[in-house]
mmCIF file of the N, C-alpha and C atoms, coordinates in Angstrom:
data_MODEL
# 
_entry.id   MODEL 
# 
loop_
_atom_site.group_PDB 
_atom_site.id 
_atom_site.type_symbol 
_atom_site.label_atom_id 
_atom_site.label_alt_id 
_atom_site.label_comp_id 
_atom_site.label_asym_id 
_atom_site.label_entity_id 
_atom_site.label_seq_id 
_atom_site.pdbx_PDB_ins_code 
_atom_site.Cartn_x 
_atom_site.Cartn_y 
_atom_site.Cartn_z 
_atom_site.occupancy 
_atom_site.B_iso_or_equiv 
_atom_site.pdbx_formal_charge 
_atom_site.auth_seq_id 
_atom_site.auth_comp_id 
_atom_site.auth_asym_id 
_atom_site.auth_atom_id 
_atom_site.pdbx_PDB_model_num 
ATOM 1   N N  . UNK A 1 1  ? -115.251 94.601  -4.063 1.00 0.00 ? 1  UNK A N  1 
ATOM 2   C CA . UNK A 1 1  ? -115.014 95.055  -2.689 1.00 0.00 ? 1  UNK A CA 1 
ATOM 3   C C  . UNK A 1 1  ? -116.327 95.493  -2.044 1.00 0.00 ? 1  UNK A C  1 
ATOM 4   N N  . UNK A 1 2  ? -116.808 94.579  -0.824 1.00 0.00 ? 2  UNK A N  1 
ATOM 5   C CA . UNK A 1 2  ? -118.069 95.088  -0.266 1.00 0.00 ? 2  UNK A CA 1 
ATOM 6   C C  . UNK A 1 2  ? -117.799 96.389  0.529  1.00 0.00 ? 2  UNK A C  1 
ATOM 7   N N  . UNK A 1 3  ? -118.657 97.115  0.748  1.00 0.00 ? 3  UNK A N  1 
ATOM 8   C CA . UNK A 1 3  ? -118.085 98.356  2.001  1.00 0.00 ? 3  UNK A CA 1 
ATOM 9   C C  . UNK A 1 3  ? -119.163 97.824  3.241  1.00 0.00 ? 3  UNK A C  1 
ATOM 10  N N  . UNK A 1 4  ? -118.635 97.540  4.296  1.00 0.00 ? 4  UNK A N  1 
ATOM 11  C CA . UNK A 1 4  ? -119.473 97.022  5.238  1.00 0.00 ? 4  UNK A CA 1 
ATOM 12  C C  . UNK A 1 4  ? -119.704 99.055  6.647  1.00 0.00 ? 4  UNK A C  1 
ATOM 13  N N  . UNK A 1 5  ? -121.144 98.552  6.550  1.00 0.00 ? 5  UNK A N  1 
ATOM 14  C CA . UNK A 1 5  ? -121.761 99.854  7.298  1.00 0.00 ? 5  UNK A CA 1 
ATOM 15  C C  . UNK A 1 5  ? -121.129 99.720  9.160  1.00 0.00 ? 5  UNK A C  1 
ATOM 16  N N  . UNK A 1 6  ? -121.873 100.565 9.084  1.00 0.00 ? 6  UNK A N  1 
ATOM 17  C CA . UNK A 1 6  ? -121.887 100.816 10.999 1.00 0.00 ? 6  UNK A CA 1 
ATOM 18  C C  . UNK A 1 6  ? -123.225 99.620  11.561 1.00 0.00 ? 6  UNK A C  1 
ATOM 19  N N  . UNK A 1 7  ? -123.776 99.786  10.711 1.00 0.00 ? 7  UNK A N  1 
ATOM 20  C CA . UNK A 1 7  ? -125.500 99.363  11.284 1.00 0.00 ? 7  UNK A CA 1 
ATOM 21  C C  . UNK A 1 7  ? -125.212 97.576  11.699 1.00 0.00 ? 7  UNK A C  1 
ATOM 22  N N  . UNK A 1 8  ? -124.314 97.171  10.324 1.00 0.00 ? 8  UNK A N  1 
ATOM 23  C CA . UNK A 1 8  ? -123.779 95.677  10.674 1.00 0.00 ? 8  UNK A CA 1 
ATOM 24  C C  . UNK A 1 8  ? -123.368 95.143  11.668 1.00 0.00 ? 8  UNK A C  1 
ATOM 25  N N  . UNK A 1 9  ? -122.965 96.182  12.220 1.00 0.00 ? 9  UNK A N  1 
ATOM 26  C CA . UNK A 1 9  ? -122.372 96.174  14.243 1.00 0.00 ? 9  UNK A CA 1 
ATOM 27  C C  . UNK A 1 9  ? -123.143 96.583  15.246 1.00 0.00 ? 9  UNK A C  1 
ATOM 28  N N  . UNK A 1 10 ? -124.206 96.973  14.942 1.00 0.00 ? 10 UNK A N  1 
ATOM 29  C CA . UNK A 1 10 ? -125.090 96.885  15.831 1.00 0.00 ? 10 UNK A CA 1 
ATOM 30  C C  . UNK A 1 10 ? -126.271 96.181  16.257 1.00 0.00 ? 10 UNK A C  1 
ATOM 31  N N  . UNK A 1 11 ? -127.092 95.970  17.294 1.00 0.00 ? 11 UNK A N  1 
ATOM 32  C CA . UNK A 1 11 ? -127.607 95.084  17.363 1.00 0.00 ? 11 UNK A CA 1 
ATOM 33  C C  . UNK A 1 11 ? -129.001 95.421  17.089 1.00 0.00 ? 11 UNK A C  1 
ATOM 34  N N  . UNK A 1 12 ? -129.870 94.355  15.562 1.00 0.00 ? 12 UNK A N  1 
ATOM 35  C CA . UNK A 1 12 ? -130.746 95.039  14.781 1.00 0.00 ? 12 UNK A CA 1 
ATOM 36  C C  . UNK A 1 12 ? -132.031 95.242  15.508 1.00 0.00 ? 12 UNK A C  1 
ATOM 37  N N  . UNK A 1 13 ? -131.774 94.429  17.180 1.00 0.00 ? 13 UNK A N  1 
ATOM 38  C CA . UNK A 1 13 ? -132.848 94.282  17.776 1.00 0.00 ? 13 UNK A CA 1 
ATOM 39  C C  . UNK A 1 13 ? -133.352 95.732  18.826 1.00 0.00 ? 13 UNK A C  1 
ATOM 40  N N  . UNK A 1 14 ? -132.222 96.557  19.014 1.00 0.00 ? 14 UNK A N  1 
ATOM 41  C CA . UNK A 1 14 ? -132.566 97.774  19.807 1.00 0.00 ? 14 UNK A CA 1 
ATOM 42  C C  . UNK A 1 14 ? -131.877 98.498  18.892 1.00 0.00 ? 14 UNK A C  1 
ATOM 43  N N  . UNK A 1 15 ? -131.132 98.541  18.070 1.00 0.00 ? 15 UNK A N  1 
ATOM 44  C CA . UNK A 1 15 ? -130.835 99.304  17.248 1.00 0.00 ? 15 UNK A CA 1 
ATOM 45  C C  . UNK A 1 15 ? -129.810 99.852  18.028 1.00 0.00 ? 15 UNK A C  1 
ATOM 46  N N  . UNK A 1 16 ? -128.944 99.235  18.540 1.00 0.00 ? 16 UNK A N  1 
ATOM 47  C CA . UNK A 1 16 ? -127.683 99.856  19.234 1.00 0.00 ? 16 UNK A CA 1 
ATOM 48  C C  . UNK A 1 16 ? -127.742 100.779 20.289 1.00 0.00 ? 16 UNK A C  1 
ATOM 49  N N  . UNK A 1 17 ? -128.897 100.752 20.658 1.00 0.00 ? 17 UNK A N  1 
ATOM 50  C CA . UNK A 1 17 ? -128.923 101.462 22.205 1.00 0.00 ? 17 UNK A CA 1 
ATOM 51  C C  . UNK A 1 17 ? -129.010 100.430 23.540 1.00 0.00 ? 17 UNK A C  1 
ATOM 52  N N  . UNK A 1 18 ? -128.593 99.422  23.389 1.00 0.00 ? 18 UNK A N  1 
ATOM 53  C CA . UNK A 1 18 ? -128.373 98.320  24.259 1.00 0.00 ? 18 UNK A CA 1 
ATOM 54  C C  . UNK A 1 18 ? -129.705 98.155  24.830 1.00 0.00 ? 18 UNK A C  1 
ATOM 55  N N  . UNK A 1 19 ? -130.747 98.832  24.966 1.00 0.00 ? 19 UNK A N  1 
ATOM 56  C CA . UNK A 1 19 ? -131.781 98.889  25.681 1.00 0.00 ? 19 UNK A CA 1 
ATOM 57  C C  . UNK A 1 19 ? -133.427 99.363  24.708 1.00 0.00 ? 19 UNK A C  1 
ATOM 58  N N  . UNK A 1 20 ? -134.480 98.462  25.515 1.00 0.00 ? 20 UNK A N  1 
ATOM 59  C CA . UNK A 1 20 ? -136.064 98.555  24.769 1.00 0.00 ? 20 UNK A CA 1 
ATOM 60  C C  . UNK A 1 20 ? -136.391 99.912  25.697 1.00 0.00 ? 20 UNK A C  1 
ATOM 61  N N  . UNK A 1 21 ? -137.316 100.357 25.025 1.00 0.00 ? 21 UNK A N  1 
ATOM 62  C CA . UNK A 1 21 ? -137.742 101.653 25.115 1.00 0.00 ? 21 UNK A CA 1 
ATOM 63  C C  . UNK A 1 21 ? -139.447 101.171 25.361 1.00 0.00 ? 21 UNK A C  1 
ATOM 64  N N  . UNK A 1 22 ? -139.865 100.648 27.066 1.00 0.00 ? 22 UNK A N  1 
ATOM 65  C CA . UNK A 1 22 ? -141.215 99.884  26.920 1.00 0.00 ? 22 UNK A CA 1 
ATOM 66  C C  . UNK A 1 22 ? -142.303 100.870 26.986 1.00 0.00 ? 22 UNK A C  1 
ATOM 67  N N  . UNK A 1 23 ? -143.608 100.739 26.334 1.00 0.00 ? 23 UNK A N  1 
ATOM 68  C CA . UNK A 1 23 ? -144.816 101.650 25.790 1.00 0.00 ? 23 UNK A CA 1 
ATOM 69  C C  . UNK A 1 23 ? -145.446 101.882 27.373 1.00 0.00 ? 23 UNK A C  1 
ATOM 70  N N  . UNK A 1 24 ? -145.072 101.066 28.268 1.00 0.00 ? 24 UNK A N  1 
ATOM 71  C CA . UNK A 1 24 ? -145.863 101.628 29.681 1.00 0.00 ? 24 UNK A CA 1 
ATOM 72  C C  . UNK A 1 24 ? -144.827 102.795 30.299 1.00 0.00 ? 24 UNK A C  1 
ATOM 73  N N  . UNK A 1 25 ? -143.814 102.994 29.785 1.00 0.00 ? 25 UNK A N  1 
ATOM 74  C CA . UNK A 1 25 ? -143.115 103.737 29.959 1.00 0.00 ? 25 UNK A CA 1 
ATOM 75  C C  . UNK A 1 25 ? -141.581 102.862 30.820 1.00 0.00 ? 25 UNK A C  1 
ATOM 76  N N  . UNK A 1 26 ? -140.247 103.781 30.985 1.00 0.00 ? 26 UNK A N  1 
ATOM 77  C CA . UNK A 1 26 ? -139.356 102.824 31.606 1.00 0.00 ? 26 UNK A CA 1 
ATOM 78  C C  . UNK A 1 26 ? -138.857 102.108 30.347 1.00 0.00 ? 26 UNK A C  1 
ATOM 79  N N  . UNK A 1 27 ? -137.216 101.593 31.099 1.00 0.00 ? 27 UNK A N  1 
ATOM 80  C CA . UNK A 1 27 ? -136.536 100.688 29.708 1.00 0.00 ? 27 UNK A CA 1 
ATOM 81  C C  . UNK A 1 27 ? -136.186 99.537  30.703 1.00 0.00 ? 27 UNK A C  1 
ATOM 82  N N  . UNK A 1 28 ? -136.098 98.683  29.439 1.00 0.00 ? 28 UNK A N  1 
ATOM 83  C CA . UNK A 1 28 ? -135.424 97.543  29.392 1.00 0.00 ? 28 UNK A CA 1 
ATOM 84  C C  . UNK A 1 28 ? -134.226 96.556  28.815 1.00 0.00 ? 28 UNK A C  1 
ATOM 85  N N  . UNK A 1 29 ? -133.395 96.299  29.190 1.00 0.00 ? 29 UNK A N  1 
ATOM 86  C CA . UNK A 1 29 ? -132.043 95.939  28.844 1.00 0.00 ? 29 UNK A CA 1 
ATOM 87  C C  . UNK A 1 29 ? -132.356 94.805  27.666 1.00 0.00 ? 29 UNK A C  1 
ATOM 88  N N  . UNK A 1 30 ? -131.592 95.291  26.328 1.00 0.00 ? 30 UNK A N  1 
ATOM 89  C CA . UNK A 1 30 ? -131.864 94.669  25.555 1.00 0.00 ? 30 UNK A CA 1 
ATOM 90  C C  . UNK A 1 30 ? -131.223 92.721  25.571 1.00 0.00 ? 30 UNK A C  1 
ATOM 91  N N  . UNK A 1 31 ? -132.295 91.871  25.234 1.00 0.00 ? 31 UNK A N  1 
ATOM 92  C CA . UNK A 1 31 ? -131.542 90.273  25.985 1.00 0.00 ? 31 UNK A CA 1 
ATOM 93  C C  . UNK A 1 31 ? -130.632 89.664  25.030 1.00 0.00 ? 31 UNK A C  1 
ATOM 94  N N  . UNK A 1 32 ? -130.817 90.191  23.670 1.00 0.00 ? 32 UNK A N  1 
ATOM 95  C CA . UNK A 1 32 ? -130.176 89.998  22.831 1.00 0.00 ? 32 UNK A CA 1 
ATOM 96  C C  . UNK A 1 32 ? -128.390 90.220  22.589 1.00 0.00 ? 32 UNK A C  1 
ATOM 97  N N  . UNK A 1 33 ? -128.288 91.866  22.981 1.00 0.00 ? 33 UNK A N  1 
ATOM 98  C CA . UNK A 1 33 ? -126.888 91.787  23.041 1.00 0.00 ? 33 UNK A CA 1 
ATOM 99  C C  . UNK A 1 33 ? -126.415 92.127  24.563 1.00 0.00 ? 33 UNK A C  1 
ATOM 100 N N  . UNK A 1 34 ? -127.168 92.330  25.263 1.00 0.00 ? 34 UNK A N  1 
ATOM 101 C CA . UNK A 1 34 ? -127.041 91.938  26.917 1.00 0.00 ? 34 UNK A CA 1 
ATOM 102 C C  . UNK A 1 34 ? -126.904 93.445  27.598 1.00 0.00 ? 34 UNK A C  1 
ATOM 103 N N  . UNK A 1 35 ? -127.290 94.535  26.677 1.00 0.00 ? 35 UNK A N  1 
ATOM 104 C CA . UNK A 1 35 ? -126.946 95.734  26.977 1.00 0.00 ? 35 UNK A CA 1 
ATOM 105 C C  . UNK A 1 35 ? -126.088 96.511  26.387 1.00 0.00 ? 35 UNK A C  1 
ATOM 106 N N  . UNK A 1 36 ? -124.927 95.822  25.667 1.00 0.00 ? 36 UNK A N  1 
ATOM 107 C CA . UNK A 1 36 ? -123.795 96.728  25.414 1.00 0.00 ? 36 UNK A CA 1 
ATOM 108 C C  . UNK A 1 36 ? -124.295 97.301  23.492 1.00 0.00 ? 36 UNK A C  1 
ATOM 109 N N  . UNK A 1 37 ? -125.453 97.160  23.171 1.00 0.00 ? 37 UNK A N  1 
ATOM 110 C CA . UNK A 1 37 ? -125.832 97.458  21.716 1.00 0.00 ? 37 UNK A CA 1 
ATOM 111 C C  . UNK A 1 37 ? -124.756 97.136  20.643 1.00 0.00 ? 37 UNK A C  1 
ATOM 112 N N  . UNK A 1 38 ? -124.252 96.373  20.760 1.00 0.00 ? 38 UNK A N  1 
ATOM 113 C CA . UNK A 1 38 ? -123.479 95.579  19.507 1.00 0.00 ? 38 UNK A CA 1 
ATOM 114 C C  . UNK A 1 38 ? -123.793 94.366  19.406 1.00 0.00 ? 38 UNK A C  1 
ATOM 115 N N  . UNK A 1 39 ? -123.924 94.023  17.737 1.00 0.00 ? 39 UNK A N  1 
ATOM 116 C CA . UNK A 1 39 ? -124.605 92.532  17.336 1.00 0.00 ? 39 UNK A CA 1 
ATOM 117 C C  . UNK A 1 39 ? -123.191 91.359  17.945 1.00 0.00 ? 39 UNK A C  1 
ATOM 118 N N  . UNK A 1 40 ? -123.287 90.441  18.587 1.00 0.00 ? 40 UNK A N  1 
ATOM 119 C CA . UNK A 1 40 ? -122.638 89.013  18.905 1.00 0.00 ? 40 UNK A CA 1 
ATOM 120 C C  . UNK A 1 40 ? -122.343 88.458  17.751 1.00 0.00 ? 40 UNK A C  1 
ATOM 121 N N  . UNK A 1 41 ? -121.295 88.087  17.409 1.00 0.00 ? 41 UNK A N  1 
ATOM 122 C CA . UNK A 1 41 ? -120.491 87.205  16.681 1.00 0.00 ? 41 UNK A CA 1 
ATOM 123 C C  . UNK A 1 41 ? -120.743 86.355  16.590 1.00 0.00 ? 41 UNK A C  1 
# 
């Protein structure tokens, strides 16, 4: 029996905050899961 995490559902690219955190300062909507921070099926 695998135990599947939380992290598996999120998206590994913002780390589930739907959004990039950019170094000039200001965010950006993550393009990967389109904002809503969960990984796509």
């Amino acid at each position: 029996m695998t135990v599947k995490s939380l992290e598996a559902k999120t998206c590994e690219y913002c780390k589930g905050k739907g959004y990039f955190q950019l170094v000039l300062g200001g965010s950006e909507t993550c393009s990967s899961c389109e904002g809503t921070g969960k990984k796509k099926e």
